[in-house]
C-alpha positions as CSV (number, residue, x, y, z in Angstrom):
1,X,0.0,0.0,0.0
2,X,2.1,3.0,-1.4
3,X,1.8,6.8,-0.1
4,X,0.3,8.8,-2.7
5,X,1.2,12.0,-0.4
6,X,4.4,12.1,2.0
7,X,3.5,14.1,4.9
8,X,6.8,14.1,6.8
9,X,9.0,12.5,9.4
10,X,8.7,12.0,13.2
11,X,11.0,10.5,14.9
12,X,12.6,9.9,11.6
13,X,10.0,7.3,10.3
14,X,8.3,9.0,6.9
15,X,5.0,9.3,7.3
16,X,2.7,9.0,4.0
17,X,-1.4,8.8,3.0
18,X,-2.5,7.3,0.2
19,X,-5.5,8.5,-1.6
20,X,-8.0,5.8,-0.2
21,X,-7.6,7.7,2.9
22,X,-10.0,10.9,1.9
23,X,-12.7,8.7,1.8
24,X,-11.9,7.2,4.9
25,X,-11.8,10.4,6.1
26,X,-15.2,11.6,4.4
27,X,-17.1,8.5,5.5
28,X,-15.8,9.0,9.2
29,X,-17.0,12.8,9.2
30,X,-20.4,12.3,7.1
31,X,-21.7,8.8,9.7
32,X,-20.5,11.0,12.8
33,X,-22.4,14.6,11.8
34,X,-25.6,12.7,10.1
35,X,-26.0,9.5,12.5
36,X,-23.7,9.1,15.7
37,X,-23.5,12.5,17.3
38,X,-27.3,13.2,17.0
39,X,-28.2,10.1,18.5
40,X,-25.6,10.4,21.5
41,X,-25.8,13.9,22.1
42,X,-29.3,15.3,20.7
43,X,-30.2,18.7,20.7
44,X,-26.9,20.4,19.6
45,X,-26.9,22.5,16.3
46,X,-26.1,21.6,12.8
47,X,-22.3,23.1,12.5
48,X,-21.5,22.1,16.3
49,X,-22.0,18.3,14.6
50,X,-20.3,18.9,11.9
51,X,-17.7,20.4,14.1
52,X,-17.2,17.3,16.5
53,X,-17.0,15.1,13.4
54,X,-14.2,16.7,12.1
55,X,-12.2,17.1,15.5
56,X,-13.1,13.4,16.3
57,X,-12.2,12.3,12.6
58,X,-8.8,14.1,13.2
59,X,-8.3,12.8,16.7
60,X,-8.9,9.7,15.4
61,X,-6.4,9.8,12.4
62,X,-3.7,10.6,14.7
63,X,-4.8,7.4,16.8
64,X,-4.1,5.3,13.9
65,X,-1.3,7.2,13.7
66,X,0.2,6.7,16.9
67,X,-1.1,2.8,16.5
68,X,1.7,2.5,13.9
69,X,4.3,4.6,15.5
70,X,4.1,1.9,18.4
71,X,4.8,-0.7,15.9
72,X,7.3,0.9,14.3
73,X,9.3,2.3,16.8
74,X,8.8,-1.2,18.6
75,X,10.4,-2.4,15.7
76,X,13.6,-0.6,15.8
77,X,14.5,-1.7,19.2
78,X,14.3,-4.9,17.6
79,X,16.6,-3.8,14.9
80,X,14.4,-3.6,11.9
81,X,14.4,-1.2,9.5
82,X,11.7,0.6,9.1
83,X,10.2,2.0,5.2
84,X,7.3,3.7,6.9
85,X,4.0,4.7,8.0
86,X,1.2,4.4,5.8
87,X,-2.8,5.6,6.4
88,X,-5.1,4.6,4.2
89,X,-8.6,3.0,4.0
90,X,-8.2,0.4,6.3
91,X,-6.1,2.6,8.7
92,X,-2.9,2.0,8.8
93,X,0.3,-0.2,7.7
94,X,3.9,-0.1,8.9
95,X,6.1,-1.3,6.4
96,X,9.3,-2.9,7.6
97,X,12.2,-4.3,5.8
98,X,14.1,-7.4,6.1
99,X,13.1,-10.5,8.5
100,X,11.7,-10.7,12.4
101,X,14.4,-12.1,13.8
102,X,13.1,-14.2,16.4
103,X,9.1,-15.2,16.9
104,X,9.5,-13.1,20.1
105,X,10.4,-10.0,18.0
106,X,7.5,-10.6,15.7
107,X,5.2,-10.6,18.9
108,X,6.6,-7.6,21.1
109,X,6.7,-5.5,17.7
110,X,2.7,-7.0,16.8
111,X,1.7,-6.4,20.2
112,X,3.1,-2.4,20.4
113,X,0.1,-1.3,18.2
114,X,-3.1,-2.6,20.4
115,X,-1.1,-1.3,23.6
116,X,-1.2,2.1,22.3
117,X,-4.6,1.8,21.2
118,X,-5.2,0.6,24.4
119,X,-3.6,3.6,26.3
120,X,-5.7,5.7,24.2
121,X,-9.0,4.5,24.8
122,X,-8.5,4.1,28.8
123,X,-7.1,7.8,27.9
124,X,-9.8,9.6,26.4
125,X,-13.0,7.0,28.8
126,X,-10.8,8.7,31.9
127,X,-11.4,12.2,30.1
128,X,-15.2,11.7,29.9
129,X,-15.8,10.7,33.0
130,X,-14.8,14.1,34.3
131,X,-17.9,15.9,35.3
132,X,-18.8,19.6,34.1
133,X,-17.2,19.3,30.2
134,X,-19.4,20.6,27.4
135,X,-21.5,18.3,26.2
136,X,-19.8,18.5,22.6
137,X,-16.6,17.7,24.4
138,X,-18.0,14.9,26.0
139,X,-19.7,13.3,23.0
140,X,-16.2,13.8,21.0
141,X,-13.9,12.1,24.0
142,X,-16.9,9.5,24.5
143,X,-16.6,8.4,20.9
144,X,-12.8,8.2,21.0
145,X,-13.0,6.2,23.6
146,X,-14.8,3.8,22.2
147,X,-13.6,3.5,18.9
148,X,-10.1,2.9,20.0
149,X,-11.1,0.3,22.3
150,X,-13.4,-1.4,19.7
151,X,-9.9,-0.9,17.2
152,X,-8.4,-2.5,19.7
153,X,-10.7,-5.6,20.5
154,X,-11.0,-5.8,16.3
155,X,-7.2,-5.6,15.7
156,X,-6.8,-8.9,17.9
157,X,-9.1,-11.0,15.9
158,X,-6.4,-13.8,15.2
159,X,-6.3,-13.3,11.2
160,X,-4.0,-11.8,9.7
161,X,-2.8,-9.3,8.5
162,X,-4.2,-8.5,12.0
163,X,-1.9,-8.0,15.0
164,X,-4.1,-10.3,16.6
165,X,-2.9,-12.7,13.7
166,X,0.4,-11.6,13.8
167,X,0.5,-12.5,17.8
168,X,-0.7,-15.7,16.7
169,X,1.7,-16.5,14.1
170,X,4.6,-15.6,16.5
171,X,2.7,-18.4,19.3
172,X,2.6,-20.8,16.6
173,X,6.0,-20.3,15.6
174,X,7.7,-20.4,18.9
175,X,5.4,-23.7,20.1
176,X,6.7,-25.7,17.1
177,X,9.7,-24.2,15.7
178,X,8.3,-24.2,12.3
179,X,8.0,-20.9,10.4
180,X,6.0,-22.3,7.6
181,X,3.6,-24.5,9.5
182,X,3.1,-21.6,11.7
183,X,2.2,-19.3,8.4
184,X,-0.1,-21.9,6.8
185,X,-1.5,-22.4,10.2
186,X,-2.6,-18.7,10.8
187,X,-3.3,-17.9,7.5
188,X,-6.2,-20.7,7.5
189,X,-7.1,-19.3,10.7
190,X,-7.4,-15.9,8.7
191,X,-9.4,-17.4,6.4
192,X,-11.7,-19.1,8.4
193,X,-12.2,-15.9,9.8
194,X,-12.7,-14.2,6.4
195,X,-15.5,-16.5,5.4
196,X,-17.1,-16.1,9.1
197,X,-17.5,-12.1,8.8
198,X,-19.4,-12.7,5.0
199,X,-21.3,-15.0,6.6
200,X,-22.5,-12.3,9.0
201,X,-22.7,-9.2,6.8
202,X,-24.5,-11.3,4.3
203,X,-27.2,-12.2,7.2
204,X,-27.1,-8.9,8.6
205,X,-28.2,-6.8,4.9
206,X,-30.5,-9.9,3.9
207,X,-32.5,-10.0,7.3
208,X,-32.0,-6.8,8.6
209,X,-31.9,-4.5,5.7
210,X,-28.9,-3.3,7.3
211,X,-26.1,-1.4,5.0
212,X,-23.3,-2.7,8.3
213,X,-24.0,-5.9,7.1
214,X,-22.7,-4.9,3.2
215,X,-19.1,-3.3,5.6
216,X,-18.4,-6.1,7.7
217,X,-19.0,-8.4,4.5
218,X,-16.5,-6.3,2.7
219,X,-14.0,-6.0,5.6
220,X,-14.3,-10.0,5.4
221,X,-13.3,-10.5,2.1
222,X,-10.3,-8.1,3.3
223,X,-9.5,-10.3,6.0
224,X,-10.0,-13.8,3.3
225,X,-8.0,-11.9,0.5
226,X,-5.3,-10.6,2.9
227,X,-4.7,-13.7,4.5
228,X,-3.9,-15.8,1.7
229,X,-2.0,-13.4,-0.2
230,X,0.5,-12.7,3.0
231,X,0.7,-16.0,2.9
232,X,1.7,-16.7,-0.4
233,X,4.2,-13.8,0.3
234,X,5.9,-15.3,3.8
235,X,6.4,-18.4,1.9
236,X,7.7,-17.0,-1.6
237,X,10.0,-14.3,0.8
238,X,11.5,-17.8,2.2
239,X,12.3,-19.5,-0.8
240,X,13.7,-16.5,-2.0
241,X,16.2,-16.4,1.4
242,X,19.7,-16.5,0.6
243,X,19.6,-15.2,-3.0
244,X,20.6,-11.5,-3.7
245,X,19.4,-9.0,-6.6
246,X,22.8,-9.9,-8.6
247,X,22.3,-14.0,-8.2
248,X,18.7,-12.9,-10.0
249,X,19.1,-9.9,-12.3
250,X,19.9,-9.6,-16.1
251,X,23.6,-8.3,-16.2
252,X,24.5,-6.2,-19.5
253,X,21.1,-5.6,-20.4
254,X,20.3,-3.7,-23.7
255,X,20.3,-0.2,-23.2
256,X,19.2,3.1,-25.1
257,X,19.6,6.9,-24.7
258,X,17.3,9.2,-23.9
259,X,18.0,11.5,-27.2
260,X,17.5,8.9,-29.8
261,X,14.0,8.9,-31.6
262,X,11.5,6.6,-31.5
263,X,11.6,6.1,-34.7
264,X,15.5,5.2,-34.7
265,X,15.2,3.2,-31.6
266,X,12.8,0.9,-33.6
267,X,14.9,0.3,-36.8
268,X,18.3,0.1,-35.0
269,X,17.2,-1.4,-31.7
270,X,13.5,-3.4,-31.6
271,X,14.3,-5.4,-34.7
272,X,17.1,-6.9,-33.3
273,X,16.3,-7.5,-30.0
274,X,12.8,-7.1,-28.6
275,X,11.9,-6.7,-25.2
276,X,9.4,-5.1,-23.2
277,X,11.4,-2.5,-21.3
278,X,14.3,-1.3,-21.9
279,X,16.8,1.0,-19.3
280,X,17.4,4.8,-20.7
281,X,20.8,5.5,-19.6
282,X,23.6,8.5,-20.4
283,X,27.3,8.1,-19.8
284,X,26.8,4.8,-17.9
285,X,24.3,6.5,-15.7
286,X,20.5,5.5,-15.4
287,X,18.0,8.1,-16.2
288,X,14.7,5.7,-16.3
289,X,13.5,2.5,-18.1
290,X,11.1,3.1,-21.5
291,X,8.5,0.3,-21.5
292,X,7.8,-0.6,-24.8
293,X,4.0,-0.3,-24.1
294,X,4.5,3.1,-24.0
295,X,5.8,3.2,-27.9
296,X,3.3,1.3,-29.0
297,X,0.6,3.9,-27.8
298,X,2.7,6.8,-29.9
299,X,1.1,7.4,-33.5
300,X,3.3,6.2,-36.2
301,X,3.8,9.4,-37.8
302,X,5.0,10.5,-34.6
303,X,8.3,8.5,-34.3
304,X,10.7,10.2,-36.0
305,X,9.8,13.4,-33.9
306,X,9.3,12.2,-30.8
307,X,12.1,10.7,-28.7
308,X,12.9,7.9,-26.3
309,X,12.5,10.8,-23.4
310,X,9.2,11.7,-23.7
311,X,8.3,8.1,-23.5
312,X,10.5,7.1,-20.5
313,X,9.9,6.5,-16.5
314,X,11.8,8.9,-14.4
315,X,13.8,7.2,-11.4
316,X,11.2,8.9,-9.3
317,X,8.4,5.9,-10.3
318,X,10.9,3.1,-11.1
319,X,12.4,1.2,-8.7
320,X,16.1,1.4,-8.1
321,X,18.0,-1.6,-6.4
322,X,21.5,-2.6,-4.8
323,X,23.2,-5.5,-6.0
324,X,23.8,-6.8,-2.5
325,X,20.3,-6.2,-2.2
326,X,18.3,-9.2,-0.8
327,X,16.0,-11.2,-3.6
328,X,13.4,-11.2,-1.1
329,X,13.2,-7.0,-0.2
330,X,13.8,-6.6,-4.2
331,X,10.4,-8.4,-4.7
332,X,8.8,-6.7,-2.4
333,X,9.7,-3.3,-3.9
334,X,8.7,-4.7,-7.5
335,X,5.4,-5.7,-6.4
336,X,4.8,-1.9,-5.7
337,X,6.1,-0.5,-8.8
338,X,3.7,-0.3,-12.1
339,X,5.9,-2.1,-14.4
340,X,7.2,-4.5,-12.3
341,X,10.8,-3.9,-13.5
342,X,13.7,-2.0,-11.7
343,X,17.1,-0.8,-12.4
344,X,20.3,-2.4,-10.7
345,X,22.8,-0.1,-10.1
346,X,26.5,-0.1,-8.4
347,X,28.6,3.1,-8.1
348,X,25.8,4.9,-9.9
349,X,26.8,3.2,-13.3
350,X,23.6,1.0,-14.8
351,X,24.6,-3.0,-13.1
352,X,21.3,-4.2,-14.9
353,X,18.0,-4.7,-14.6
354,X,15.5,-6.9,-12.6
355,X,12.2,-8.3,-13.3
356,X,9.2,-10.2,-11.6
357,X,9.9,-12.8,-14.3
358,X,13.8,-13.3,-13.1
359,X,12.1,-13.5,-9.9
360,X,9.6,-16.0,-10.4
361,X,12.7,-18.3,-12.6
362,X,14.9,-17.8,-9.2
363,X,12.0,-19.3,-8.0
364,X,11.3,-22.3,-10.0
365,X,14.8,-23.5,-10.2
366,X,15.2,-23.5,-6.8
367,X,14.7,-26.8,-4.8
368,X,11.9,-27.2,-2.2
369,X,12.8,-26.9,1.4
370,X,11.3,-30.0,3.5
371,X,12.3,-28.8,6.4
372,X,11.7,-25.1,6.9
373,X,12.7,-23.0,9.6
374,X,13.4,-19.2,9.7
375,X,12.2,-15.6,10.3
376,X,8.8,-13.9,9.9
377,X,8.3,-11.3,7.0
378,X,8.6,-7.8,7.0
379,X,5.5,-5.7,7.2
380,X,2.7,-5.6,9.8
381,X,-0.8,-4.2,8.7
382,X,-4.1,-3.9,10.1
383,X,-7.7,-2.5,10.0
């Protein structure tokens, strides 16, 4: 889950939102000024509501907020690294690079987020049981209360991507020793979980005409499609261990600059050797990758006019890896990119260039494990 806006740093950790957010946002401050706050706290006028929606939509936000920040900063006492923080639809992910090193690790750093949560809401139920506050004040701090106690209660459902699911994978994983059974294990739990929220929200609109029903159906096909895709993820991040982006990549790769025209790089270039990206470099440098996509969408009787630059992908939206770079943190910053390809470099010369397909033939020629054992993966998300 990219940021499509970068907010900043605290305590060095970047801090990003991606779009999805707004209407997170929206939804939060339209259900609190047209449903919630009428019903708790009648009487009031039309912009005080809207008022306490948007402090308590804000308030909230920074909750998730500081949710993540426990995570994360959790994780770097463990020695993690940490990518970042980012909100979106959902809430929140922290995104952390490289392996849990021990299943303890993977529970202290899944376990930081529902304290904090926890903290809040005893925090802001403390605050509303002070007597004399306005009664907007009270229905804000009321409301805060409860939702970060009900984020926390939800958060330790044992499915993941869950932290509730992450504690369980790091109990299963320290009880049998087996990193593999331990992810198969919670992601079925996950699933089973999944399939028991549809269950309900399909009930729920069916019976009682009730549009929660359609949400908590949706947030458990979340909970079924997130599941098996970490899953699928731990496991592929394993059998990638050991392998780095130069064992993987394709050295030497052809290459073209960013002056020539289109029309030159197909006659001297394409005919000879066809591919469907190509790295844009000058003096040894890389500028960007031109996906041949991007050509094909250019007017014929534009070629000889337009060149390789107008067509290319800056560094900015391409991914840009180490050769010592693990396999396994390579794939995961591929998976994020658009084009799935991303440029090797050493010394700031071009090294070559890596691609979800070398990946996935690193993956078929390796052997199977039989015996499994290692380290958890390297991000922790939740509702």
């Amino acid at each position: 889950m990219g940021s499509s806006i970068r907010l900043g740093r605290i305590a060095g950790i970047e801090i990003g939102v991606n779009w999805s957010w707004l209407v997170l946002f929206a939804l939060l401050v339209w259900t609190l000024e047209s449903g919630i706050f009428p019903s708790t706290n009648p009487g009031l006028s039309h912009g005080t509501y809207i008022a306490m929606a948007i402090v308590a939509t804000f308030v909230f936000v920074v909750s998730l907020l500081l949710h993540e920040l426990g995570h994360a900063l959790r994780a770097r006492r463990e020695g993690i690294e940490i990518e970042g923080i980012t909100l979106w639809l959902f809430g929140g992910v922290a995104k952390f690079k490289g392996m849990f090193p021990t299943a303890g690790a993977e529970f202290r750093v899944g376990i930081a987020g529902p304290l904090v949560s926890l903290l809040l809401g005893v925090l802001f139920v403390l605050i509303a049981l002070i007597n004399g506050l306005p009664e907007s004040v009270d229905g804000v701090v009321s409301w805060l209360g409860y939702i970060n106690l009900s984020l926390l209660v939800f958060n330790m459902i044992p499915a993941p991507p869950l932290d509730g699911g992450r504690v369980l994978h790091s109990a299963l994983w320290r009880f049998k020793g087996d990193f593999v059974w331990a992810t198969r294990t919670a992601a079925n739990v996950g699933r089973g979980f999944g399939y028991l929220l549809i269950a309900l929200g399909v009930a729920m609109f069916i019976f009682q005409s009730s549009f929660s029903g359609a949400w908590l159906a949706f947030l458990g096909w979340f909970l079924l499609n997130a599941a098996t895709a970490e899953a699928r993820y731990v496991l592929t991040r394993q059998a990638l261990s050991g392998l780095r982006v130069r064992d993987v990549m394709t050295p030497n790769p052809v290459v073209v600059g960013p002056d020539v025209t289109l029309g030159e790089f197909m006659d001297d270039i394409v005919v000879a050797q066809r591919h469907t990206t190509y790295p844009v470099v000058t003096d040894g440098k890389a500028v960007g990758l031109l996906p041949f996509r991007c050509i094909a969408n250019v007017p014929r009787n534009e070629w000889d006019t337009r060149r390789v630059r107008d067509c290319l992908l800056g560094l900015d939206k391409v991914p840009v890896l180490k050769e010592d770079e693990e396999a396994a943190d390579a794939l995961a910053e591929l998976s994020e990119s658009a084009g799935g390809h991303g440029l090797v470099v050493s010394d700031g010369q071009l090294a070559g260039i890596l691609s979800m397909s070398d990946l996935a033939r690193a993956l078929q020629a390796r052997p199977r494990r039989t015996t499994p054992s290692g380290r958890a993966r390297d991000s922790v998300s939740r509702v």
